[in-house]
PDB file of N, H, CA, C and O in Angstrom:
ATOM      1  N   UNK A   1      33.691 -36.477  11.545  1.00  0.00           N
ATOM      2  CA  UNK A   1      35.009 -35.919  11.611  1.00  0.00           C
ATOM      3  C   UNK A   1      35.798 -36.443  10.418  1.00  0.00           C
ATOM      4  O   UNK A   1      35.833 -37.649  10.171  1.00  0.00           O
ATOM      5  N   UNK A   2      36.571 -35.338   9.519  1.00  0.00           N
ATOM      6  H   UNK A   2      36.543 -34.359   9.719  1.00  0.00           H
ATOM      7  CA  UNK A   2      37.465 -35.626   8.775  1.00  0.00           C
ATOM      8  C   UNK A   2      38.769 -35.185   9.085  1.00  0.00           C
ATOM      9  O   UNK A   2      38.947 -34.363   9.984  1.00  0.00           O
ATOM     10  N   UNK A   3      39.794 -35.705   8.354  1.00  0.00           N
ATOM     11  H   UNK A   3      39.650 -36.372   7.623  1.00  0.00           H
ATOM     12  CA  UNK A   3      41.276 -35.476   8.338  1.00  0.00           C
ATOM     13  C   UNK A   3      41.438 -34.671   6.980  1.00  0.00           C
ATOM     14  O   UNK A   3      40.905 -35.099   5.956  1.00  0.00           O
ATOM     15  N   UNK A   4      42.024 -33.746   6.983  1.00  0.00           N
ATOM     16  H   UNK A   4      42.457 -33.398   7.815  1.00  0.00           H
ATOM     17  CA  UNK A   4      42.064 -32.770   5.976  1.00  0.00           C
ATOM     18  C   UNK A   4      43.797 -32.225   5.911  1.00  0.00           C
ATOM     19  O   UNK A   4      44.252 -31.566   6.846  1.00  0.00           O
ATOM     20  N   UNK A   5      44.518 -32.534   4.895  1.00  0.00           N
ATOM     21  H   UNK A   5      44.148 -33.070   4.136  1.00  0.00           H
ATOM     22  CA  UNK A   5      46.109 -32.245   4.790  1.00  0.00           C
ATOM     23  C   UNK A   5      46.139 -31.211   5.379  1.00  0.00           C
ATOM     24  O   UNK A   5      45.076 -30.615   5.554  1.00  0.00           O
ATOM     25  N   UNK A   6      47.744 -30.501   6.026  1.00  0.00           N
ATOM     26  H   UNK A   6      48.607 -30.985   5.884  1.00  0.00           H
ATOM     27  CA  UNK A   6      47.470 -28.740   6.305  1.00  0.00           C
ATOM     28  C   UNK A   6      46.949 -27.674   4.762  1.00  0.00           C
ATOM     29  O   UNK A   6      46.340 -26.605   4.744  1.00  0.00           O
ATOM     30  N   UNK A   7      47.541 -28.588   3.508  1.00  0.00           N
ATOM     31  H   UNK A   7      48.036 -29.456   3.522  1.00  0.00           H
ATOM     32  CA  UNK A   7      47.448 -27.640   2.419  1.00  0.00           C
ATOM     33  C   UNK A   7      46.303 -27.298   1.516  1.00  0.00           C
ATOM     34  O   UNK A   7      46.127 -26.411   0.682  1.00  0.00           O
ATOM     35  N   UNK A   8      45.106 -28.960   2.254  1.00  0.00           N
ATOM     36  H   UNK A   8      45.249 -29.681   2.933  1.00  0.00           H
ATOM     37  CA  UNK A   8      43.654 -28.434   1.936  1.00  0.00           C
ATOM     38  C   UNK A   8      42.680 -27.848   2.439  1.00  0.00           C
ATOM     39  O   UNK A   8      41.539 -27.766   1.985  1.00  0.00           O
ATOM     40  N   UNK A   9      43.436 -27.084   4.157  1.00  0.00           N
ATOM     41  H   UNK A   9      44.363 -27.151   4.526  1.00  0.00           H
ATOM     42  CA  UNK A   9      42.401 -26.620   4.671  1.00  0.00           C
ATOM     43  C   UNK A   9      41.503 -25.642   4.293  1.00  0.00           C
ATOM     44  O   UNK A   9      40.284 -25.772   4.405  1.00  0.00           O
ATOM     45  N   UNK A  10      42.123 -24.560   3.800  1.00  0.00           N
ATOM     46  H   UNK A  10      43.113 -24.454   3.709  1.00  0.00           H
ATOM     47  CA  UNK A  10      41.705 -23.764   3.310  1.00  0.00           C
ATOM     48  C   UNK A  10      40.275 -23.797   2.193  1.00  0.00           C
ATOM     49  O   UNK A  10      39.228 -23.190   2.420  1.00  0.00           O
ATOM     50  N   UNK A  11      40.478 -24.441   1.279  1.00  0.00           N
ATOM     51  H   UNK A  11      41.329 -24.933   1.095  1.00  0.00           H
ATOM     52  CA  UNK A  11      40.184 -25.100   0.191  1.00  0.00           C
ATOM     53  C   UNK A  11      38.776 -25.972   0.756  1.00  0.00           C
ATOM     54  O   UNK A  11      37.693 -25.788   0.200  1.00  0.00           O
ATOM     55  N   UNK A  12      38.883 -26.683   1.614  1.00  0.00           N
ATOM     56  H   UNK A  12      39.763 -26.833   2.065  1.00  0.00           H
ATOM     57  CA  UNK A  12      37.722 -27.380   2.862  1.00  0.00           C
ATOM     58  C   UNK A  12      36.858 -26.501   3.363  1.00  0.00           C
ATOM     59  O   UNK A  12      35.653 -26.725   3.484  1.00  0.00           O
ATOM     60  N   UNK A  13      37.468 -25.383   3.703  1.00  0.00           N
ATOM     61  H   UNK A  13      38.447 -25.201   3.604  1.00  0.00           H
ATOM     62  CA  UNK A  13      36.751 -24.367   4.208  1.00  0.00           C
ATOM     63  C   UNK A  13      36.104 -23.328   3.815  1.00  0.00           C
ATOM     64  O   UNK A  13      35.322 -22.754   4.573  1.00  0.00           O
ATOM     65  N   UNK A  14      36.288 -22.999   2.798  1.00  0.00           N
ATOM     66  H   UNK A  14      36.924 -23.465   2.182  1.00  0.00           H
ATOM     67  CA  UNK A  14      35.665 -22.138   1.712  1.00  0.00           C
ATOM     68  C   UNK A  14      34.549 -23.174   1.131  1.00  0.00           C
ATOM     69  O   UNK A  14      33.378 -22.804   1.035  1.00  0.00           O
ATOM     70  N   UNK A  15      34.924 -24.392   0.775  1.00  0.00           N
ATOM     71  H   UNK A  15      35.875 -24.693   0.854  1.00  0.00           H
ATOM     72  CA  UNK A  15      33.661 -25.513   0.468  1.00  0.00           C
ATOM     73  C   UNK A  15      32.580 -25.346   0.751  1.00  0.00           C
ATOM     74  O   UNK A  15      31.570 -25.063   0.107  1.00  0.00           O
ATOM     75  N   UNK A  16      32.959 -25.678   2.599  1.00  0.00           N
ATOM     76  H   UNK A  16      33.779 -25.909   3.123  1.00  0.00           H
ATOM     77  CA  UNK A  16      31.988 -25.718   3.249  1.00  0.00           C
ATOM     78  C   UNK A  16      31.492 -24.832   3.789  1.00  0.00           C
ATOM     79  O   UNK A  16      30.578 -25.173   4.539  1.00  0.00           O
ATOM     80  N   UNK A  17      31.750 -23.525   3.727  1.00  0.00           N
ATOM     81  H   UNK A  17      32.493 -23.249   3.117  1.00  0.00           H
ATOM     82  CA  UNK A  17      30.731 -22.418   3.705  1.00  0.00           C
ATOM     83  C   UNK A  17      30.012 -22.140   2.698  1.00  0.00           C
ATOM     84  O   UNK A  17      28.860 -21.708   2.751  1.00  0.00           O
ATOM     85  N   UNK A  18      30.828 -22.433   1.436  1.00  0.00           N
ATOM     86  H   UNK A  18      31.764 -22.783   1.393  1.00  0.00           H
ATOM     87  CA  UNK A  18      29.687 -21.944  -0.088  1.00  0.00           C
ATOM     88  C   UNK A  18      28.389 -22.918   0.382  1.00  0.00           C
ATOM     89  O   UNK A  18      27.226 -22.615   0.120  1.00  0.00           O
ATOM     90  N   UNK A  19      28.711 -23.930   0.993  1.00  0.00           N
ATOM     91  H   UNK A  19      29.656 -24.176   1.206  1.00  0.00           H
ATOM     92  CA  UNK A  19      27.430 -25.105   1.170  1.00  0.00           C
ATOM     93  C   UNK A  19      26.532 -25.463   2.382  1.00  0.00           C
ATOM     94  O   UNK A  19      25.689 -26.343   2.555  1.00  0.00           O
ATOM     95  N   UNK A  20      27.235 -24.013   3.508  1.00  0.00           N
ATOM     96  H   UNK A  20      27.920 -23.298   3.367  1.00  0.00           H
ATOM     97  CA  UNK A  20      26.448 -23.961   3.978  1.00  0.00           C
ATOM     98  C   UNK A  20      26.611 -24.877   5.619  1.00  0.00           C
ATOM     99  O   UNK A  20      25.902 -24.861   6.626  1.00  0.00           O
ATOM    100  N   UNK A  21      27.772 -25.556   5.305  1.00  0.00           N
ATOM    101  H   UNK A  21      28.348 -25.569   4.487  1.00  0.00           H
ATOM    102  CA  UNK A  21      28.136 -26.517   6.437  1.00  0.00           C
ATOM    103  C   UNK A  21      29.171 -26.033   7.731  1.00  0.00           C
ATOM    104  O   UNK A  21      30.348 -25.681   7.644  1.00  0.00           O
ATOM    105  N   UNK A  22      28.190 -26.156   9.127  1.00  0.00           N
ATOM    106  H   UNK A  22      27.234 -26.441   9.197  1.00  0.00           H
ATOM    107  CA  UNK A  22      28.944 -25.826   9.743  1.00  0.00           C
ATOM    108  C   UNK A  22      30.108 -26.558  10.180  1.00  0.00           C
ATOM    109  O   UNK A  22      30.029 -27.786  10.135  1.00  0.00           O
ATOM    110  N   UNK A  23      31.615 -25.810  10.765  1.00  0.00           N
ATOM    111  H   UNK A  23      31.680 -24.812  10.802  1.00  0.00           H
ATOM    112  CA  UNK A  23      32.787 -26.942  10.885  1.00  0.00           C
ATOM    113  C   UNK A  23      32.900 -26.662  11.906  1.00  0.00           C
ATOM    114  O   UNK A  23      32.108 -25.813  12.316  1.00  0.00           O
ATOM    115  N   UNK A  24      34.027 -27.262  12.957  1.00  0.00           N
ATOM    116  H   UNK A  24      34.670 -27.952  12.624  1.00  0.00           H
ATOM    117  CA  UNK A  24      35.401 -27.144  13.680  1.00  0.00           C
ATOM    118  C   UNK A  24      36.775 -27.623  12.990  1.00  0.00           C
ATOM    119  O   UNK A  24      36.971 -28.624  12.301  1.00  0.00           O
ATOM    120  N   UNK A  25      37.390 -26.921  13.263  1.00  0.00           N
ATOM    121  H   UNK A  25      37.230 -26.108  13.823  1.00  0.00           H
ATOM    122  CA  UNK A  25      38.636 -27.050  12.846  1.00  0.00           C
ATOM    123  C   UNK A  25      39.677 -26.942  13.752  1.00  0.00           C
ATOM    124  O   UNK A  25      39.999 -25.809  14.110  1.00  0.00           O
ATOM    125  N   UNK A  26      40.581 -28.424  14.430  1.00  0.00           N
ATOM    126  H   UNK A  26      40.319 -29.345  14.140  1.00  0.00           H
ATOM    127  CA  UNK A  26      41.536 -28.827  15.282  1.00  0.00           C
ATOM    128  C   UNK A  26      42.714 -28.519  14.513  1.00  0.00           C
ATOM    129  O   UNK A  26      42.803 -28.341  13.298  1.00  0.00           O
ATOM    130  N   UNK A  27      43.278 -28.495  15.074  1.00  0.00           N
ATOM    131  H   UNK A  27      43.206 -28.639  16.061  1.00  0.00           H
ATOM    132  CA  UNK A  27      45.125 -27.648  14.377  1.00  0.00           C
ATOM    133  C   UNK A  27      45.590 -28.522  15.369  1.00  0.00           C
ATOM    134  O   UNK A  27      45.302 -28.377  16.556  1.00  0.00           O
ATOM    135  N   UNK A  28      46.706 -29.945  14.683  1.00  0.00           N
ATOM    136  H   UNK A  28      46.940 -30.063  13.718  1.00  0.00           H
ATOM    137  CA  UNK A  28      47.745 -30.369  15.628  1.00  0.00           C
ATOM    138  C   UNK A  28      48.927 -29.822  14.749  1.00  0.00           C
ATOM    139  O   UNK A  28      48.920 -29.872  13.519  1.00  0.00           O
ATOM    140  N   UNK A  29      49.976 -29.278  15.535  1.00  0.00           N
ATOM    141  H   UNK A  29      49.982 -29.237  16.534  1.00  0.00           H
ATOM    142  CA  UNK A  29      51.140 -28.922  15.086  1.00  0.00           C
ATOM    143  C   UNK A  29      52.180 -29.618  15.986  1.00  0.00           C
ATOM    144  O   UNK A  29      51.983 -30.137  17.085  1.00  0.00           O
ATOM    145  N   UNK A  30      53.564 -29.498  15.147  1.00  0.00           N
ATOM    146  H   UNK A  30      53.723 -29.075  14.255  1.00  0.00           H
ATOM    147  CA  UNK A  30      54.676 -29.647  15.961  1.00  0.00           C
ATOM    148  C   UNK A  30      55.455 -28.100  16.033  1.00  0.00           C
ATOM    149  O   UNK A  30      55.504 -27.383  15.033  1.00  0.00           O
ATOM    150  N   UNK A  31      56.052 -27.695  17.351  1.00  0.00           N
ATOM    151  H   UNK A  31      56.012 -28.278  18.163  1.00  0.00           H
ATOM    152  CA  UNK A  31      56.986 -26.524  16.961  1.00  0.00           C
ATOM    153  C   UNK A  31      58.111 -26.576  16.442  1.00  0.00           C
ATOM    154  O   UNK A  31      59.178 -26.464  17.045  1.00  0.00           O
ATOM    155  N   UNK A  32      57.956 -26.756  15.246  1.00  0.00           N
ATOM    156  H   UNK A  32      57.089 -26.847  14.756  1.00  0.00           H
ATOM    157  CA  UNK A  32      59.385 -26.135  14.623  1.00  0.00           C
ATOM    158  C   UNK A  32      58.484 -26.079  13.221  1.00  0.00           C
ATOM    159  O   UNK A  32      58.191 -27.212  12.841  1.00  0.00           O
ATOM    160  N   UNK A  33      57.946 -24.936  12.313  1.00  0.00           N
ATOM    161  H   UNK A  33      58.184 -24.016  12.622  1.00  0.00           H
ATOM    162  CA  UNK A  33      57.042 -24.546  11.319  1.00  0.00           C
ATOM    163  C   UNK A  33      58.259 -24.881   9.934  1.00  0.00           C
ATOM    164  O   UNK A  33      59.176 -25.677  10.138  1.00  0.00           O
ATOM    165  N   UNK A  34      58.155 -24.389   8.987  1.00  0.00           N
ATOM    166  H   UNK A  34      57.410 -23.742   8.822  1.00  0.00           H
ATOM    167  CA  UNK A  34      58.897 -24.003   8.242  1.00  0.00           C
ATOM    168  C   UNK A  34      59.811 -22.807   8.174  1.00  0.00           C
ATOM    169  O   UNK A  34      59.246 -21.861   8.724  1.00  0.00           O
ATOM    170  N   UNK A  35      61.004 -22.474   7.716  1.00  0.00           N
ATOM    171  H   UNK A  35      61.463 -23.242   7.269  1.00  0.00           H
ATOM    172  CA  UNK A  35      61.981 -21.394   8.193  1.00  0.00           C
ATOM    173  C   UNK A  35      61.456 -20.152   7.007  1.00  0.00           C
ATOM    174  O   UNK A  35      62.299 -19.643   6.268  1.00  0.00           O
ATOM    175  N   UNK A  36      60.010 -19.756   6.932  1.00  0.00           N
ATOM    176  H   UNK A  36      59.326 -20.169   7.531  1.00  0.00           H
ATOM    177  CA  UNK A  36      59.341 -18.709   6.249  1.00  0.00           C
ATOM    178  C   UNK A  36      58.782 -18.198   6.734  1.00  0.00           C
ATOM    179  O   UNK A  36      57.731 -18.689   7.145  1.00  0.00           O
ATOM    180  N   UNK A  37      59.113 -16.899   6.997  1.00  0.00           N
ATOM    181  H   UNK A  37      59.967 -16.500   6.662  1.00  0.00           H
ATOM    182  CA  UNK A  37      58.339 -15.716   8.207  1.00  0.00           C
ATOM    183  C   UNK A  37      56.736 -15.727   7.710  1.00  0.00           C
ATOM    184  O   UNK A  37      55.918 -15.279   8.513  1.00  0.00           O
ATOM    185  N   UNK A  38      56.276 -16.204   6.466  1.00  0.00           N
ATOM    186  H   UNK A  38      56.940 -16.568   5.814  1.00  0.00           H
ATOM    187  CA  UNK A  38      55.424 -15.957   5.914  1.00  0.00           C
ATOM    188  C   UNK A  38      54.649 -16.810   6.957  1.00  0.00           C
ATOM    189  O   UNK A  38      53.585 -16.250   7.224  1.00  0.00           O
ATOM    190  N   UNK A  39      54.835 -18.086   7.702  1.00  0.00           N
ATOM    191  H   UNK A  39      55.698 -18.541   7.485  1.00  0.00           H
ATOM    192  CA  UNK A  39      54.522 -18.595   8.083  1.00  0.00           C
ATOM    193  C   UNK A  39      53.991 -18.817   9.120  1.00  0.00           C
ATOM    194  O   UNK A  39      52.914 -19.378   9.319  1.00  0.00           O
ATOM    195  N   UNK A  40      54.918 -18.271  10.042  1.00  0.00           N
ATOM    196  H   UNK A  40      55.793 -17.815   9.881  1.00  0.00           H
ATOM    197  CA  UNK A  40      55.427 -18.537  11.329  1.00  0.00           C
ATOM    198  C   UNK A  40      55.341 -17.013  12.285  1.00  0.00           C
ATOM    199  O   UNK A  40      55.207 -15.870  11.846  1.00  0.00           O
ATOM    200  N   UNK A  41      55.472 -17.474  13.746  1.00  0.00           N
ATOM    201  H   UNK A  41      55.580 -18.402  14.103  1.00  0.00           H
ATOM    202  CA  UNK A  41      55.357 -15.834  14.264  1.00  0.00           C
ATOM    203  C   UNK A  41      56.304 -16.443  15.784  1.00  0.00           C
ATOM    204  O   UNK A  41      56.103 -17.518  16.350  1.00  0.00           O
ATOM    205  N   UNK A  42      57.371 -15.352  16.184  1.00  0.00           N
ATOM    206  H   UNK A  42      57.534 -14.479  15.724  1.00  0.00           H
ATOM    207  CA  UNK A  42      58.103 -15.515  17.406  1.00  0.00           C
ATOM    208  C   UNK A  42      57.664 -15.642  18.355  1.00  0.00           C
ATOM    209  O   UNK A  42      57.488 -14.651  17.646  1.00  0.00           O
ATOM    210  N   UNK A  43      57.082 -15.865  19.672  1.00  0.00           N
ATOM    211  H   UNK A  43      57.226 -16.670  20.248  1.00  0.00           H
ATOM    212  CA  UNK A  43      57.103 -16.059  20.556  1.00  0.00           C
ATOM    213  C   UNK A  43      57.622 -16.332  21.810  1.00  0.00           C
ATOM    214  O   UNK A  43      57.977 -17.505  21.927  1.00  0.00           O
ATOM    215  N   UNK A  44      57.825 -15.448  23.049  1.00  0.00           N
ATOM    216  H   UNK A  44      57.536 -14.495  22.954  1.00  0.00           H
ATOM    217  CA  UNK A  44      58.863 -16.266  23.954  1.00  0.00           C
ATOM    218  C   UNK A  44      57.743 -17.148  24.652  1.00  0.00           C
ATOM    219  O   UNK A  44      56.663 -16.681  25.014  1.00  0.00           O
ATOM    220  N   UNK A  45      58.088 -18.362  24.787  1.00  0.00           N
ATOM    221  H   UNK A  45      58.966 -18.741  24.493  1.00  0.00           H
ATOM    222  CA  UNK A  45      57.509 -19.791  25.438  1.00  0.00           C
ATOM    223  C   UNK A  45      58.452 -20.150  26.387  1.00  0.00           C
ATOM    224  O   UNK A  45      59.550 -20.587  26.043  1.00  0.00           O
ATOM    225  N   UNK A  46      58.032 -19.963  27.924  1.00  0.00           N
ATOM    226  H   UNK A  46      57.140 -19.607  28.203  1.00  0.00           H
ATOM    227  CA  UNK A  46      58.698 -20.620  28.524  1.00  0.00           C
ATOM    228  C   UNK A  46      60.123 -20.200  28.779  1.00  0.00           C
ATOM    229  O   UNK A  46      60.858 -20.978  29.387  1.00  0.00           O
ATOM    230  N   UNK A  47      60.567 -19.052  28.371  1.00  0.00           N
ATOM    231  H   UNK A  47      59.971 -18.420  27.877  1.00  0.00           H
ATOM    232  CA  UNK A  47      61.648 -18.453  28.611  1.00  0.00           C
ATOM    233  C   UNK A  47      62.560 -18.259  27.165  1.00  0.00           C
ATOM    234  O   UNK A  47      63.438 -17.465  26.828  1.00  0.00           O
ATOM    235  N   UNK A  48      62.030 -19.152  26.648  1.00  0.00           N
ATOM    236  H   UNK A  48      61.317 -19.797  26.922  1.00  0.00           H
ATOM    237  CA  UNK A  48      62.889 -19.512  25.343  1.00  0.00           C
ATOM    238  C   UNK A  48      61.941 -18.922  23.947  1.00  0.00           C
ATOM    239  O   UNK A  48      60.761 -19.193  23.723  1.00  0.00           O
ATOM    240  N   UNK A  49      62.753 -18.142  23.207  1.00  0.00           N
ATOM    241  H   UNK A  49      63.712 -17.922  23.389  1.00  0.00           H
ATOM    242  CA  UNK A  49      61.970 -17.685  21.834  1.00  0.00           C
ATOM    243  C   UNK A  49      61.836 -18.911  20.913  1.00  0.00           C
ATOM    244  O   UNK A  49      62.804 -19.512  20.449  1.00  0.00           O
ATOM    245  N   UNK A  50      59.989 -19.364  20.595  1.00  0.00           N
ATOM    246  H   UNK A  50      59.202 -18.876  20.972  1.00  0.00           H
ATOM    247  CA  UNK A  50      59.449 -20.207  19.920  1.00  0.00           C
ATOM    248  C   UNK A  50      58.885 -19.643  18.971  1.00  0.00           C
ATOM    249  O   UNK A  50      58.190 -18.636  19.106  1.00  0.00           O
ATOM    250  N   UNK A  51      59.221 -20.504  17.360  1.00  0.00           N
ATOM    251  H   UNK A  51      59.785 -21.322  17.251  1.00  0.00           H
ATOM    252  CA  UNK A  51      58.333 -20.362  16.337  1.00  0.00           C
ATOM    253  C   UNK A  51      56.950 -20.581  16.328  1.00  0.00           C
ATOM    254  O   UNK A  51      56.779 -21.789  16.496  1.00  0.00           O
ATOM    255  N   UNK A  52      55.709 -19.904  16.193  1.00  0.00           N
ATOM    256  H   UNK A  52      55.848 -18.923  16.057  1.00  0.00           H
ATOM    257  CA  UNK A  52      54.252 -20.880  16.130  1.00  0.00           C
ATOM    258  C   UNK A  52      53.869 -20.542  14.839  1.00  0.00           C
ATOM    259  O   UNK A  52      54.242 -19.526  14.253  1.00  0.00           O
ATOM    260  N   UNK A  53      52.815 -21.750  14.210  1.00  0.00           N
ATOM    261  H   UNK A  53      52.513 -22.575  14.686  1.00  0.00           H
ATOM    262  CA  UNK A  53      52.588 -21.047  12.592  1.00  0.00           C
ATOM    263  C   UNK A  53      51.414 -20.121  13.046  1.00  0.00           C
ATOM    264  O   UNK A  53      50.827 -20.059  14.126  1.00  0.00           O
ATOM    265  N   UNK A  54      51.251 -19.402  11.853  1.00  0.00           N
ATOM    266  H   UNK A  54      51.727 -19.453  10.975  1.00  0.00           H
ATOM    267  CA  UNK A  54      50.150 -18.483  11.673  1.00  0.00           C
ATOM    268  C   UNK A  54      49.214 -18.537  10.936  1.00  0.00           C
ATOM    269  O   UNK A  54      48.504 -17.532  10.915  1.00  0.00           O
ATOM    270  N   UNK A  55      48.827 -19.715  10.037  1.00  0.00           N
ATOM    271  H   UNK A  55      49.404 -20.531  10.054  1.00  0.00           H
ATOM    272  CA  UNK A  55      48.058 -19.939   9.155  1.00  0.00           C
ATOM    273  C   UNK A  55      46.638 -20.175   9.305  1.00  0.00           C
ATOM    274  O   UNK A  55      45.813 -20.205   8.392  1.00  0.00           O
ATOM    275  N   UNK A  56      46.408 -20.357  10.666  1.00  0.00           N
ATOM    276  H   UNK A  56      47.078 -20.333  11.408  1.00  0.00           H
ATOM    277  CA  UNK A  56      45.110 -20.732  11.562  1.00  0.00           C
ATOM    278  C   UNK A  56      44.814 -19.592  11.732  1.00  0.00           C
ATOM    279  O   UNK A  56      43.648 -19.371  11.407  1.00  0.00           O
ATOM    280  N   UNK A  57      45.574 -18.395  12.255  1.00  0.00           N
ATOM    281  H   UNK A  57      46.522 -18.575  12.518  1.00  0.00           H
ATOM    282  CA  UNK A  57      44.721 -17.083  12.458  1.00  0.00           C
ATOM    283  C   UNK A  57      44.439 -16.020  11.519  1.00  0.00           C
ATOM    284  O   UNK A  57      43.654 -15.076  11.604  1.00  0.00           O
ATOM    285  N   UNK A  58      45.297 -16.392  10.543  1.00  0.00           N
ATOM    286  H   UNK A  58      45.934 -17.159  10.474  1.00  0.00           H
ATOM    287  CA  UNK A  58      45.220 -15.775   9.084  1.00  0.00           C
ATOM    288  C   UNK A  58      43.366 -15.981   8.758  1.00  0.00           C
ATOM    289  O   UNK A  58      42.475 -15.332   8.211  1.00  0.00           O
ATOM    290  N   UNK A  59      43.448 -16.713   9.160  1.00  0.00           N
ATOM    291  H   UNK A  59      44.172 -17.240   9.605  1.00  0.00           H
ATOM    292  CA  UNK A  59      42.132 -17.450   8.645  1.00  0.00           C
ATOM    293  C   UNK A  59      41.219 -17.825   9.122  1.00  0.00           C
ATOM    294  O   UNK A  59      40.387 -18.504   8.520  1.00  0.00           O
ATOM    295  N   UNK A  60      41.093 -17.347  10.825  1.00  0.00           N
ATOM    296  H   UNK A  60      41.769 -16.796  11.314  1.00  0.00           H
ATOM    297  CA  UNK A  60      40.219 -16.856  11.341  1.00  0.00           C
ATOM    298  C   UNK A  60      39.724 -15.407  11.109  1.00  0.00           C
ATOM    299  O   UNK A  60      38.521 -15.180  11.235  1.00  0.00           O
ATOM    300  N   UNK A  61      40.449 -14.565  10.828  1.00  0.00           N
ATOM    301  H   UNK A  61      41.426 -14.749  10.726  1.00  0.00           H
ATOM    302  CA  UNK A  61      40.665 -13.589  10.444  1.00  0.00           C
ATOM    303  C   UNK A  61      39.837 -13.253   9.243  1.00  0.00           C
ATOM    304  O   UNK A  61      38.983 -12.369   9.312  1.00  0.00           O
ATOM    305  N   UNK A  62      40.064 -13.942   8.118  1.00  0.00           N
ATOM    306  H   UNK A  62      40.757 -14.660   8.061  1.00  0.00           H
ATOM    307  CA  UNK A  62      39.803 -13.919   7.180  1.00  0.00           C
ATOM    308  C   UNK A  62      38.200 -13.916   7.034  1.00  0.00           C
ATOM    309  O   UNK A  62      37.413 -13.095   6.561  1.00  0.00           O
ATOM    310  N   UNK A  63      38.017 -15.415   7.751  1.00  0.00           N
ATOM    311  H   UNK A  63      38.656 -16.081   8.135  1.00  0.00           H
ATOM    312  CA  UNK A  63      36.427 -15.433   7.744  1.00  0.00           C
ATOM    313  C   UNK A  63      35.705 -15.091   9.089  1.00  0.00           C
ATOM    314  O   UNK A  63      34.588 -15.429   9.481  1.00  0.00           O
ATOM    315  N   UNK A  64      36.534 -14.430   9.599  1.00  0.00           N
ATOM    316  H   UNK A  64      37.442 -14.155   9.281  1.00  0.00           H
ATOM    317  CA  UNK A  64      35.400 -14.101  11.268  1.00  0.00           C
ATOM    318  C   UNK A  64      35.135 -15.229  11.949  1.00  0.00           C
ATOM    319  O   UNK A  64      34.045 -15.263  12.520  1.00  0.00           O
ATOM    320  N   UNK A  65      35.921 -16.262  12.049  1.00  0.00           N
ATOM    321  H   UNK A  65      36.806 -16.234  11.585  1.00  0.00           H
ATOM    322  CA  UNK A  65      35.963 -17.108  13.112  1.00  0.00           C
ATOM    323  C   UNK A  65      36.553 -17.310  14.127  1.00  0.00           C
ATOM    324  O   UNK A  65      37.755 -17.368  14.390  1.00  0.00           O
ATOM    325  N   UNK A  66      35.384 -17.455  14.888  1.00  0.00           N
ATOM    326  H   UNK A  66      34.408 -17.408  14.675  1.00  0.00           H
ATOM    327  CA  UNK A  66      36.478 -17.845  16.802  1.00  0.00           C
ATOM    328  C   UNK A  66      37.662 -18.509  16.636  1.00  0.00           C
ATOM    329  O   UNK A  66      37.942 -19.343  15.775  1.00  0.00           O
ATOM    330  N   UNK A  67      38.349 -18.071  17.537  1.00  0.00           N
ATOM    331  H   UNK A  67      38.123 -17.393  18.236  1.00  0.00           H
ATOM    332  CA  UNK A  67      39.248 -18.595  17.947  1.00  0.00           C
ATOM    333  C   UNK A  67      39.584 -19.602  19.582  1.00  0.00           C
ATOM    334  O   UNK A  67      39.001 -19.038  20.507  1.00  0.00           O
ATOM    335  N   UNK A  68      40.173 -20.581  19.949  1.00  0.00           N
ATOM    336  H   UNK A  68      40.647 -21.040  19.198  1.00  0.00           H
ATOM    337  CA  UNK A  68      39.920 -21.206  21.048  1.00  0.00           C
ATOM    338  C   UNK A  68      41.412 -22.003  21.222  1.00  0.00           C
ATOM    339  O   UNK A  68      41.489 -22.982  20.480  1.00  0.00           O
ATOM    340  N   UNK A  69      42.248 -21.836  21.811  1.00  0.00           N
ATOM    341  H   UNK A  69      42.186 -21.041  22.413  1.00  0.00           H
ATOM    342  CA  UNK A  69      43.748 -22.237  21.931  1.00  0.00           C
ATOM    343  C   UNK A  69      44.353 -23.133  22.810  1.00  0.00           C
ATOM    344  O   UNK A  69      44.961 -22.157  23.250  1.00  0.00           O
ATOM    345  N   UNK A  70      44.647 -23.784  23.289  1.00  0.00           N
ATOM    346  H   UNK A  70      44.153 -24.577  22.932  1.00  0.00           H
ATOM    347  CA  UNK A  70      45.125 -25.308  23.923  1.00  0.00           C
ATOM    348  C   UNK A  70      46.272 -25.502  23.620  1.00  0.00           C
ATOM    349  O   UNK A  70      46.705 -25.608  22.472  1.00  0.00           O
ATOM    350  N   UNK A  71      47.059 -25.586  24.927  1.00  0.00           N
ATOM    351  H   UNK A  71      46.707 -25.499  25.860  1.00  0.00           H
ATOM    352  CA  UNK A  71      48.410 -25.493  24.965  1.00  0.00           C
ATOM    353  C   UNK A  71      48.841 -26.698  25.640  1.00  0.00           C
ATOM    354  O   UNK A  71      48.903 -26.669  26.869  1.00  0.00           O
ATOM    355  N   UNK A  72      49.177 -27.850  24.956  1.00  0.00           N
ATOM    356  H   UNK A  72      49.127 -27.874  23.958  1.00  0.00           H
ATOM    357  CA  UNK A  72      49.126 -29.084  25.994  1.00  0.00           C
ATOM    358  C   UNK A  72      51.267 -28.852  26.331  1.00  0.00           C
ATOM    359  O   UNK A  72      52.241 -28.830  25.579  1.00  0.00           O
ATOM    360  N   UNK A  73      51.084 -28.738  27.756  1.00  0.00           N
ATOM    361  H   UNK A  73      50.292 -28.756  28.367  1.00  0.00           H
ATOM    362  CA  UNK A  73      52.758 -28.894  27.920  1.00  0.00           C
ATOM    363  C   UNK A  73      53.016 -29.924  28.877  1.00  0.00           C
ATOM    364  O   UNK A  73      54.175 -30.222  29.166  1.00  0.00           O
TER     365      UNK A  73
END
C-alpha cells in the first residue's frame, strides 16, 4: 500500500497500467471540495444539498473501472 497526493493519482494510474500493475484505489475525502463545478457534483445528503468531488468517477469512467462506495456517517 501506497499514499499517493490527490494530484498524483491520476499520473499513478496510468503508470501502473502501462506496467501492467494491478491497483485499488481508496478515496478519503472531506465534504466541502473546492468551489469549482469542474470538480464537484450536488447532492441532497440527508436532507441537506452536499458538494461530493467527481474526480474518482471521471476516472473510473475513463478507464473502465469498478466502482465500490462507502459512506461512513
Amino acid at each position: 500500500m501506497i499514499t499517493v497526493p490527490m494530484n498524483g493519482v491520476l499520473r499513478k494510474v496510468v503508470k501502473n497500467r502501462a506496467e501492467g500493475v494491478h491497483s485499488a484505489i481508496g478515496l478519503i475525502a472531506d465534504q466541502s471540495p473546492p468551489r469549482r463545478e469542474a470538480v464537484m457534483h450536488w447532492f441532497d445528503f440527508m436532507g441537506r444539498p452536499t458538494a461530493f468531488y467527481m474526480g474518482m468517477e471521471k476516472m473510473a469512467m475513463r478507464f473502465g473501472m469498478p466502482v465500490y462506495w462507502r459512506c461512513a456517517v
